[in-house]
N, C-alpha and C positions, 0 to 999 in steps of 0.2 A: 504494500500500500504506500501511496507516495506521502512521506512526510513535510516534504516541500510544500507550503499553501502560496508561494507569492512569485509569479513569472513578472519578469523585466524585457523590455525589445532585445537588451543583447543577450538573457539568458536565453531566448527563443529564440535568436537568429544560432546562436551555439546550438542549439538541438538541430534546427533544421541543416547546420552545414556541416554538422558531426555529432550526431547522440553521444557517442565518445568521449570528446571535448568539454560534451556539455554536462557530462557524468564526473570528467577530470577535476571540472570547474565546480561544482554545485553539490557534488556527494563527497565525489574525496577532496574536494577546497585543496587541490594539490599548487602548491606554492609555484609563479612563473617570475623570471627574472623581469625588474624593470627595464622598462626602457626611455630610451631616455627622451623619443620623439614625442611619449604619453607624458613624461616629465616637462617638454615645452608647452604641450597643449595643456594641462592643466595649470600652469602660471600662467599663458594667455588667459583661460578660463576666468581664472581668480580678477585676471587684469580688469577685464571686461565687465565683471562685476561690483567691482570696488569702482570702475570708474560713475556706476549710476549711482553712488553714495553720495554724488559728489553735487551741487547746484549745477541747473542748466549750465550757467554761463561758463562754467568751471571745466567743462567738459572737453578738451581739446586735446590734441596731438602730445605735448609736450607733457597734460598731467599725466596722459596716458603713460607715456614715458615712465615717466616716473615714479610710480603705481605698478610697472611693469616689474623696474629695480626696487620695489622696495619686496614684493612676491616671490621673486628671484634669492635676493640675500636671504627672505627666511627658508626657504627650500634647500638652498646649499648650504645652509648648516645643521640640514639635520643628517645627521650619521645614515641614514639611511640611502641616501643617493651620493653621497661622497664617492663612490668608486664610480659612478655615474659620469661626475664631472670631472672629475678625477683623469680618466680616461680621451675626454675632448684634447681634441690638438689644437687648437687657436679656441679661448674661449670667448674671446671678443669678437670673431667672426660667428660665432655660435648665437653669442646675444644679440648681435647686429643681425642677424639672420629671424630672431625671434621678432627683434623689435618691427623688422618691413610685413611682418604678420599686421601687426596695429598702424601702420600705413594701409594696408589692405581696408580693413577694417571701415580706415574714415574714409575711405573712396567709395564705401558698399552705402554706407548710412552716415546718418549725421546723430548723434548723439546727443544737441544741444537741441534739437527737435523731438527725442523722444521719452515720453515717461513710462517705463515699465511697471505695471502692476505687481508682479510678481518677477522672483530672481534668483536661481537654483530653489525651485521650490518640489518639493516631494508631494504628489499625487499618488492616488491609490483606488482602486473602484473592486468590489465586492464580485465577481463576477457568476458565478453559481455557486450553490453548497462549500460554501468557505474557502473558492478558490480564488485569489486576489491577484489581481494587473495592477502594476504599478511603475512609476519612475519618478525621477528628475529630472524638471523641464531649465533648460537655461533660463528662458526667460518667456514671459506671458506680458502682451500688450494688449489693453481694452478700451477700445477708442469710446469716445465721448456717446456713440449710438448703442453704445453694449458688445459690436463686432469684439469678438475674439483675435488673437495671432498667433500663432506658439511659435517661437523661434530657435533655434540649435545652429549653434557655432562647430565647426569644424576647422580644423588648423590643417587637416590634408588638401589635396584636389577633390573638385567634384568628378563625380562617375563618368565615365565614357557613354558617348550615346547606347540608348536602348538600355540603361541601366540605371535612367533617373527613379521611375517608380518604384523601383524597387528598392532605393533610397529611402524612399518616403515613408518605409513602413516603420521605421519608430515613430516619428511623427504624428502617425495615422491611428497607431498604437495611443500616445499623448490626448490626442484628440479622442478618439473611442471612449476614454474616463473621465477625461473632460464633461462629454456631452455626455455621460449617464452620470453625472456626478452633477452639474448645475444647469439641467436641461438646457442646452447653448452647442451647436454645431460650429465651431470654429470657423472662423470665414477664412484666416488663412496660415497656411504651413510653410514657414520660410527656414529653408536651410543655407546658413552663411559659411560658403568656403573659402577662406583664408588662404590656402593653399596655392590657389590659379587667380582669389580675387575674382568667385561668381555668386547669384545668387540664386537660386531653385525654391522656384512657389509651385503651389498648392493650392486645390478650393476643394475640398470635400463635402462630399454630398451626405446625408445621411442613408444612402444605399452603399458608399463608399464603405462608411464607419463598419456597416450590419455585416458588411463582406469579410470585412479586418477581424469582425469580433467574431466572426465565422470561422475564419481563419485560424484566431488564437485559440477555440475552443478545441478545434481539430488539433494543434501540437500540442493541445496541456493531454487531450486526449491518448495518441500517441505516446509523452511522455508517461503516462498512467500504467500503459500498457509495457514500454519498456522496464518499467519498474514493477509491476505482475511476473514479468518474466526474467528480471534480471538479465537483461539481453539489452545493452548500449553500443551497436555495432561500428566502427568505423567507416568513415566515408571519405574516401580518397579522393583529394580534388586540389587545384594551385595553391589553395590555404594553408595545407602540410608542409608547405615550403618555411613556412612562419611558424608554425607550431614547436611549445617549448618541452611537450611530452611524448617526440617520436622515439624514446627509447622505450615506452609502453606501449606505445602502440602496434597489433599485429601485423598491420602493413607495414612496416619499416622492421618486422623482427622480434618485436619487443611483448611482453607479457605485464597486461594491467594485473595492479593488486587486487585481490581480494574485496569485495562489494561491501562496503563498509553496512555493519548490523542495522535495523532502525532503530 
């Protein structure tokens, strides 16, 4: 029986691109080495947040700056990523590289135009018989008519064509809890890629959401079933190139431990 009651977009993208993975990640919580790209994007993240603390007027280039370095020094002191940075060959090409991220940034949006309602905030929506969807949205803007926005920042490239919607399913995920949670179909899904400096909208429909929610009930069902069966199969595909547990895994050799008890 599955003890797990709370799926997230990327625990469910993890099931769907490897039950495996997603067993690695979520039953055995098997430890993966940082990196250090997750390490920029989460100081841009912080950056980006701390910059709407701040008065419209205040908003600009330069605090961002600085907001940037003040994220950065508490992050490289903690013992934890010390080998992280440790490691970088030029770190001032590394920072200067982080910082043309928040160039990007003020080219996509202006930020002394906008007031965000909400900002890393945690959602959650009941989905059936105590099984719960949930996340953290960057950031939620509610214009003066009630329209919703949900928006997520990305520090990589956006998708190669024929691979936007399929972007969009955390998003769409976001929105699904949204709208059963304060009756309100999100008028729009914007995902901000920092990476290439694009931006990718959305208008979902409430046939959209019922599809998603369709969706998500089919892999909690699926994972129900793998965990009936103890049976989390591997799924070979270019994301194994990246994966930090192919020495368990049967495609590469390797032999997963033992299915941790409930």
């Amino acid at each position: 029986m599955v003890s797990m009651v709370k799926l997230s977009p990327s625990r469910a993208n993890d099931f769907q691109n490897c039950p495996l993975l997603f067993r690695f990640r979520t039953i055995d919580q098997l430890p993966e080495p940082l990196s250090i790209d997750a390490v920029r994007g989460t100081i841009v993240h912080t950056t980006l947040e701390n910059l709407y603390d701040l008065p419209a007027i205040e908003r600009q280039l330069p605090q961002a700056y600085e907001l940037w370095r003040e994220a950065f020094a508490e992050i490289s002191q903690n013992d934890k990523y010390r080998e992280l940075f440790d490691a970088i060959e030029d770190i001032s090409v590394w920072s200067n590289e982080s910082l043309f991220l928040l160039d990007k940034y003020f080219a996509l949006e202006e930020p002394v135009l906008l007031e965000p309602t909400e900002r890393e905030s945690h959602i959650e929506f009941d989905l059936q018989d105590g099984f719960k969807i949930h996340g953290y949205v960057d950031r939620i803007d509610v214009a003066p008519s009630g329209e919703i926005r949900i928006v997520d920042y990305k520090t990589g490239k956006s998708p190669r064509e024929g691979y936007e919607q399929k972007a969009f399913f955390q998003l769409r995920f976001y929105a699904l809890i949204i709208w059963r949670t304060r009756n309100i179909v999100p008028r729009k899904l914007r995902l901000i890629y920092l990476g290439d400096g694009r931006i990718l909208e959305d208008s979902p429909t409430e046939n959209d959401l019922i599809a998603t929610e369709k969706k998500i009930v089919a892999i909690w069902k699926a994972i129900e079933a793998a965990f009936d069966s103890k049976n989390f199969p591997p799924k070979k595909s270019k994301l194994c190139d990246w994966c930090a547990h192919q020495s368990l895994c049967p495609e590469f050799g390797g032999t997963p431990p033992p299915l941790p008890l409930p």
